[in-house]
C-alpha positions in Angstrom: -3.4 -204.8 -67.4 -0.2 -205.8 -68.4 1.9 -203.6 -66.1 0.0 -204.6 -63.4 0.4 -208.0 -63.7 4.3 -207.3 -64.1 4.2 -205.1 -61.3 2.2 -207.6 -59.3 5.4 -209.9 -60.1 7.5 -207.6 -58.4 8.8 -205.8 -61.5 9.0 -202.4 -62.1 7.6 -201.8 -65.5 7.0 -198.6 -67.6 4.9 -198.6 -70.7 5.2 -196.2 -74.2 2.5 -196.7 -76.6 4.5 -195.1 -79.5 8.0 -196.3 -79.8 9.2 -192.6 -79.8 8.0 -192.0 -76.2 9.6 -195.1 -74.9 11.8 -194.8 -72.2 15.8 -194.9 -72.4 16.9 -198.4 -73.2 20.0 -197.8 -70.8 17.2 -197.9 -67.8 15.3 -201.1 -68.9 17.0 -205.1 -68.1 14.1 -205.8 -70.1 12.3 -204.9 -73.0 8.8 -206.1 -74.3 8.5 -205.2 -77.7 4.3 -205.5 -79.3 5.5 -206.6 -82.8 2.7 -207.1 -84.3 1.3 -203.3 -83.3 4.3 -201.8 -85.0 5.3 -203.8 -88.1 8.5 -203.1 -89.4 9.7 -199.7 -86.9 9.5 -202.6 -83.9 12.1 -204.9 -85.9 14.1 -201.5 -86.5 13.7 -201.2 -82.6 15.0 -204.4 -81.9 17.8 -204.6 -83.9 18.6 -201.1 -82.0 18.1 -202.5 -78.8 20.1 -205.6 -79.3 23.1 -203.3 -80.5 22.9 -201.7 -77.2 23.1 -205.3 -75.2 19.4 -204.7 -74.2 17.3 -207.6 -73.5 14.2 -207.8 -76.0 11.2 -210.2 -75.4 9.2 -209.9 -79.2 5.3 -210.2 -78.6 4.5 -211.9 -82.3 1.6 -212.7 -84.2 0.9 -216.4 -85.7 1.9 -215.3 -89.1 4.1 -217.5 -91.2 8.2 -216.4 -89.8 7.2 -213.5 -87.8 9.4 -215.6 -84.8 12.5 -215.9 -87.3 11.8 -212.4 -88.2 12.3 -211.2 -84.5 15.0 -213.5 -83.7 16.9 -212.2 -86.8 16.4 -208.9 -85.3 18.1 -209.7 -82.2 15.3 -210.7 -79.9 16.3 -213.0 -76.8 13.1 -214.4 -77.0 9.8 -214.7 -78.5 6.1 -215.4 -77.3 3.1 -215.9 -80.1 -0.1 -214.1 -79.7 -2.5 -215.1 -78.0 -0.5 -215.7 -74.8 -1.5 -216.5 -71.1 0.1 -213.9 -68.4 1.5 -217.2 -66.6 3.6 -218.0 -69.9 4.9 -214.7 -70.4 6.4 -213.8 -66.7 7.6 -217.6 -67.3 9.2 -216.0 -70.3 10.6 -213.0 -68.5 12.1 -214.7 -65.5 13.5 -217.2 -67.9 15.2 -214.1 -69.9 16.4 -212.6 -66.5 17.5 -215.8 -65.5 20.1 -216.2 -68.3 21.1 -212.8 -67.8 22.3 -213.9 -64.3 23.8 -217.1 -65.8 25.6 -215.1 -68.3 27.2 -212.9 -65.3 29.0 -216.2 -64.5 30.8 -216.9 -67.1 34.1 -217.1 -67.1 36.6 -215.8 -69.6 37.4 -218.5 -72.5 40.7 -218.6 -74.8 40.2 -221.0 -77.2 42.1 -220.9 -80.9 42.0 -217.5 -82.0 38.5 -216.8 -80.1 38.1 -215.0 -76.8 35.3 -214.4 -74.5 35.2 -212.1 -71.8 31.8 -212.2 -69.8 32.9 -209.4 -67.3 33.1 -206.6 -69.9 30.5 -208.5 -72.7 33.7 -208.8 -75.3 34.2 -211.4 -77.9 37.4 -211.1 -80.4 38.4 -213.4 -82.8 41.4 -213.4 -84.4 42.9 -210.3 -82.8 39.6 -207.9 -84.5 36.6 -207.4 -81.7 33.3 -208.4 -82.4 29.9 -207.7 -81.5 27.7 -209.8 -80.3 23.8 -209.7 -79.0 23.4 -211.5 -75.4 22.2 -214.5 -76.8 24.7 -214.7 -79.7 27.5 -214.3 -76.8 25.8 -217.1 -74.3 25.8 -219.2 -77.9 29.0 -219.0 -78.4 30.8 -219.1 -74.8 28.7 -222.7 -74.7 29.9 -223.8 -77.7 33.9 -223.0 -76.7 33.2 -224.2 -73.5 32.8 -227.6 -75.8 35.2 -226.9 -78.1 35.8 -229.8 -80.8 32.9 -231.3 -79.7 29.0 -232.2 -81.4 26.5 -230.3 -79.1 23.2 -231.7 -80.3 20.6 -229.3 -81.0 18.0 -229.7 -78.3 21.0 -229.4 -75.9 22.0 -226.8 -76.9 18.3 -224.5 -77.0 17.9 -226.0 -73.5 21.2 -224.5 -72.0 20.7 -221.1 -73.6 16.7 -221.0 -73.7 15.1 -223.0 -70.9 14.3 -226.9 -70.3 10.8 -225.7 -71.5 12.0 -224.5 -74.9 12.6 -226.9 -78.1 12.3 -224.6 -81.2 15.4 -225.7 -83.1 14.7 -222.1 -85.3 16.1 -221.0 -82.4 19.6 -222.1 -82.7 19.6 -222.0 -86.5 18.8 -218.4 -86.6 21.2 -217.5 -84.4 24.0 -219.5 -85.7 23.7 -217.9 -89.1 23.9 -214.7 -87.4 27.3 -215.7 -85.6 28.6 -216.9 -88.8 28.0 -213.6 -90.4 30.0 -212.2 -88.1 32.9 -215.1 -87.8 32.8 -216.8 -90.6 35.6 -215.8 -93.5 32.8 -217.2 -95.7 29.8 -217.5 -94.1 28.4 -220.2 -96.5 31.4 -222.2 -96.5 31.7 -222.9 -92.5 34.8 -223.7 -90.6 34.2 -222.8 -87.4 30.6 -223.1 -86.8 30.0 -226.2 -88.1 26.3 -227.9 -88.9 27.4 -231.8 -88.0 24.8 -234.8 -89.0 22.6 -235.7 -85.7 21.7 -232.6 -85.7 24.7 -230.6 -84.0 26.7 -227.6 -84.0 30.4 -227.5 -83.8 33.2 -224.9 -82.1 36.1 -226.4 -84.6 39.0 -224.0 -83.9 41.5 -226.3 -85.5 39.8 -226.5 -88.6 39.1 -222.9 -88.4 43.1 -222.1 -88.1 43.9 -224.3 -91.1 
């Protein structure tokens, strides 16, 4: 049922009920991934996917994180069980719509950060950097804005939809980027968590 109603969109769609038969991630600008049906391998899956720039959507149960738990993983997005077909193709063109937005980006040079949409590069500080879609999209909005407070619900609206306001979003992936930018990640100075709530690009403090 769920192909057809995919295909009926006007999406080409292939379905594997055993992650090993799945079909190459290069051929897919989309992946739905049935958390719940797969425990722990689809997380595995995910994180996979997202280190190969592949789009995931994460089906998840109600239980208690299982959204942080596929965001952490490198999901785009998320939808909780049960869902209605017209929510999820809203989720999917919503996913493909950012994909489109993020293929006009322009490059960014800001401090010792730089973006470059056309080949999906990020260095900082002369050593490269890899980033999921969403992390990259995160990012490029927030140097866009360098030195300035982005609220929260600004911020999950740019990246995520006007129909989105899960703050977990933001946080989850902020702590990811600070993994990966942060000199110590628990002691920010470039991503920085301002009162309001906000996030912060602060290259200068960064540098000092």
């Amino acid at each position: 049922m769920l192909r057809h109603v995919l295909e009926r969109e006007g999406h080409s769609a292939a379905l594997a009920g055993d992650l090993s038969h799945a079909p190459p991630a290069a051929a897919a600008d989309l992946v739905l991934l049935d958390v719940p049906s797969f425990g722990a391998r689809a997380l595995a899956a995910c994180r996979q996917l997202a280190a190969q720039d592949v789009a995931v959507l994460a089906l998840v149960g109600r239980g208690m994180g299982a959204v942080a738990g596929a965001l952490d993983a490198g999901a785009a997005d998320c939808i909780v069980r049960p869902f209605s077909y017209a929510e999820l193709l809203a989720r999917v063109r919503a996913v493909a719509r950012r994909a489109r937005q993020h293929a006009g980006l322009s490059k960014l040079c800001v401090g010792e950060l730089e973006l470059c949409p056309a080949r999906f590069e990020a260095r900082y500080g002369g050593r490269p950097v890899r980033l999921s879609p969403t992390e990259f999209r995160i990012l490029h909005f927030l140097a866009a804005r360098a030195g300035q407070m982005v609220p929260t619900g600004e911020l999950v609206r740019a990246i995520w939809g006007s129909g989105e306001s899960n703050p977990d979003l933001v946080r989850v992936n902020i702590y990811r980027l600070r993994q990966k930018l942060e000199a110590d990640p628990r002691r920010p100075r470039l991503l920085r968590s301002l009162p309001g709530p906000g996030v912060m690009l602060d290259v200068s403090r960064a540098a000092s």
